[in-house]
Structure formats: C-alpha cells, structure tokens
N, C-alpha and C positions, 0 to 999 in steps of 0.2 A: 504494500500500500504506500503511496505517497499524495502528497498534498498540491494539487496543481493551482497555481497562481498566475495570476498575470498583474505586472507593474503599470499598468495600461487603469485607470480607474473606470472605464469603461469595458473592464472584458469580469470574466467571471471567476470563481474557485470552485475547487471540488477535490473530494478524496477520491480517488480513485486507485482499483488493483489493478495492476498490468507493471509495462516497460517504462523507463523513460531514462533521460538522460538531463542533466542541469551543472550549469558553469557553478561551483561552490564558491563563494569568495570567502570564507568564513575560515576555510581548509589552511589558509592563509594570515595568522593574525596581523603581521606587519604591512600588509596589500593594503595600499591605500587608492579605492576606486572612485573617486570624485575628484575634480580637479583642484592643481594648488599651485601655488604662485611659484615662477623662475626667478631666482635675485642672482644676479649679476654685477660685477665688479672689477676694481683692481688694487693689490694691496701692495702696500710701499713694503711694506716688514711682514714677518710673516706673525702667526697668532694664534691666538682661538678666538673664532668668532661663537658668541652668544644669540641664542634667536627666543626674542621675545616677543608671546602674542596675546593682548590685551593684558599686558605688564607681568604675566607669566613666562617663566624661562621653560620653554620649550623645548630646549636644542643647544648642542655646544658642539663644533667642529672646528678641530685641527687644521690652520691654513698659511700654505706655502708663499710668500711673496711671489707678487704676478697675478693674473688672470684666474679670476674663481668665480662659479655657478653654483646655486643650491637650487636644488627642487627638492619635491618629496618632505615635505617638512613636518606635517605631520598636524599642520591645522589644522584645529575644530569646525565642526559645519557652521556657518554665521558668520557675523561680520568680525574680522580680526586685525585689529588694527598692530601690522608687524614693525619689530624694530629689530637690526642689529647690529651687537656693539663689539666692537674687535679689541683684546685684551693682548696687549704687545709682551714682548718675554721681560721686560721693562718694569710692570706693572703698572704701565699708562691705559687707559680708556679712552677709548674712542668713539663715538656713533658712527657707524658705518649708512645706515638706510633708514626711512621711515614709512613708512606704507599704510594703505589700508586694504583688504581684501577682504572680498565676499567669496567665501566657498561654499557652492551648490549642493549637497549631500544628491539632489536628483539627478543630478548630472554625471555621465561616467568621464573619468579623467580621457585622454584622446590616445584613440588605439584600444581602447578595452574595450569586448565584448563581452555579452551577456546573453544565456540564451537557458531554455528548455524547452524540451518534448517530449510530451507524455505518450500513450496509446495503452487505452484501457477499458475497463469496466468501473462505472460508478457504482462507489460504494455508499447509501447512503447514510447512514451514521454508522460511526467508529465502534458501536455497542452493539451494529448490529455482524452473523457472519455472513449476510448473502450480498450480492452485487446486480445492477439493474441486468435486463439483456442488451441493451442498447450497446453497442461500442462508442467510446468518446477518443476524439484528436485535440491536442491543446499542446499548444506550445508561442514561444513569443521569443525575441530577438530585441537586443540592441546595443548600440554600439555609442562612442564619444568621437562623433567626427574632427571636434576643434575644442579649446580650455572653456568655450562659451554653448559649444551645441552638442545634443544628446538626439539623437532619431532612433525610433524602434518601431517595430510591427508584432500584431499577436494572430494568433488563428486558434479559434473553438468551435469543434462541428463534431452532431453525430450525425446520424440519419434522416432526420426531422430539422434540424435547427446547425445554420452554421451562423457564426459573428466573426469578422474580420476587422480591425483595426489600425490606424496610425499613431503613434505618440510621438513628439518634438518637444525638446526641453531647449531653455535656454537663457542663461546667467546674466543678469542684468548689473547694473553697478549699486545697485542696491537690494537684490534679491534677486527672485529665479521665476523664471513663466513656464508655467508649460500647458501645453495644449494637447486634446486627443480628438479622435475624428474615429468611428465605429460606422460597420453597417450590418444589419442580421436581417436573415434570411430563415422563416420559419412555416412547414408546412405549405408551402408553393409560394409565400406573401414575403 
C-alpha cells in the first residue's frame, strides 16, 4: 500500500495497493530542494567567512584569498535577510555582504526533479482488507526550470474518470505565486 499524492492543489489522494515509484527527498537529510541564494566575491586575505541569516549564524567556511562563491546555505523558507562577515587570521572583522532573500519552500531549486507513479487498486480505508475493482493511474512531475520558476504536471484516471493538470510556481521578491490549471473528464462529460 502507498499513499498517492499530488502537489498540484487541484489533483486528488488516495491509498492505494499496487506498484509505484517516487523521487524520496527525505532519503537525503542535507538535500536542500528549494532555491537559495549565490554570494559571490573576492577576498584580499584569506578567513573564515561567517553566514548570518536574520542575525543567526548559520554557517562558517574556510576561505582562501581570491575569488569565492557560496550557495547551498542552508536558509530557512521566508524572508532572510543575509549577512556575511569575514574573520581575518588577525582577529579583525569585516562585513563582507548584506542581503535580503526570499526562499520559496514551493519552488524546486533549478535542475531538480520531482516525480511519482503509482498503478493500483484503491484501497478505501487503511482498517479496511479489501480494494475497489477499478484500477487507478496517478502520478505527477516537476521540475525547477530557473532560482525563480517551478513547472509541473499531474495525471489521475481510472476507467470512468480521468483529471489532468498544470502547476507553475514562481518566486516573487517578496513571496511566491503559484498557479494550477486542471481539466476532468468523467463518464463521457
């Protein structure tokens, strides 16, 4: 038995027994799947930079004099407003950058996909041991085209009743939009 979902607020759930297959991101505790800020630089001496986000330290890395990039940082979903401060082998301080950033949590970071497909028999409740006759299809897709755009599609059909789907997400500078578009088709109508 597994639990079919769709991230689409317009598609459906169901348990269902049968096959499927689903991208885990969870399998993963350090994968960070929404997007997050590139900071870029160049340092006269070399350090540790400190990365702080909304006045909590977050992050501390090792850096060589010359040309440096961080991503992956590890910010919270919301607005964070980043700063960081480069600590010389001296013991001077310095503020390196100051930022604000909004990270989407519904947005996938760019390159990641996301997907399942089920094929099965609904199960209708967990307490019970039988399964409908119907066979059901469900599964959905989607991927982070850009640090700002999210596109996905879903599919649920059995024999009687399919629903097909669109979803677009997309990271505004002070929040997240997104939008879905559905169409079902059920008993000829």
């Amino acid at each position: 038995d597994q639990f079919a979902y769709s991230p689409d607020p317009l598609g459906g759930s169901a348990l269902i027994g049968g096959v499927g297959v689903q991208r885990a991101f969870d399998l993963d505790p350090f994968l960070i799947t929404f997007p997050q800020p590139y900071l870029s630089g160049v340092l006269e001496t070399p350090g540790t930079v400190e990365i702080y986000a909304n006045g909590v330290l977050v992050g501390r890395q090792p850096l060589q004099a010359g040309p440096f990039s961080l991503q992956g940082l590890g910010l919270s979903p919301g607005q964070n407003d980043v700063r960081l401060v480069l600590r010389d082998p001296f013991g001077g301080l310095r503020e390196l950058y100051t930022t604000s950033y909004y990270s989407a949590s519904g947005l996938l970071a760019p390159g990641l996909s996301e997907y399942a497909l089920r094929l099965g028999r609904v199960r209708p409740s967990p307490l019970e041991d039988r399964y409908l006759d119907e066979p059901v299809l469900a599964g959905f897709w989607r991927r982070g085209l850009s640090e700002r755009f999210t596109l996905g599609g879903r599919l649920e059909t059995t024999r009687d009743l399919t629903n097909v789907g669109a979803q677009a997400a997309m990271r505004l500078p002070v929040g997240e939009l997104s939008a879905a578009l559905a169409h079902s088709r059920g008993d000829g109508r």
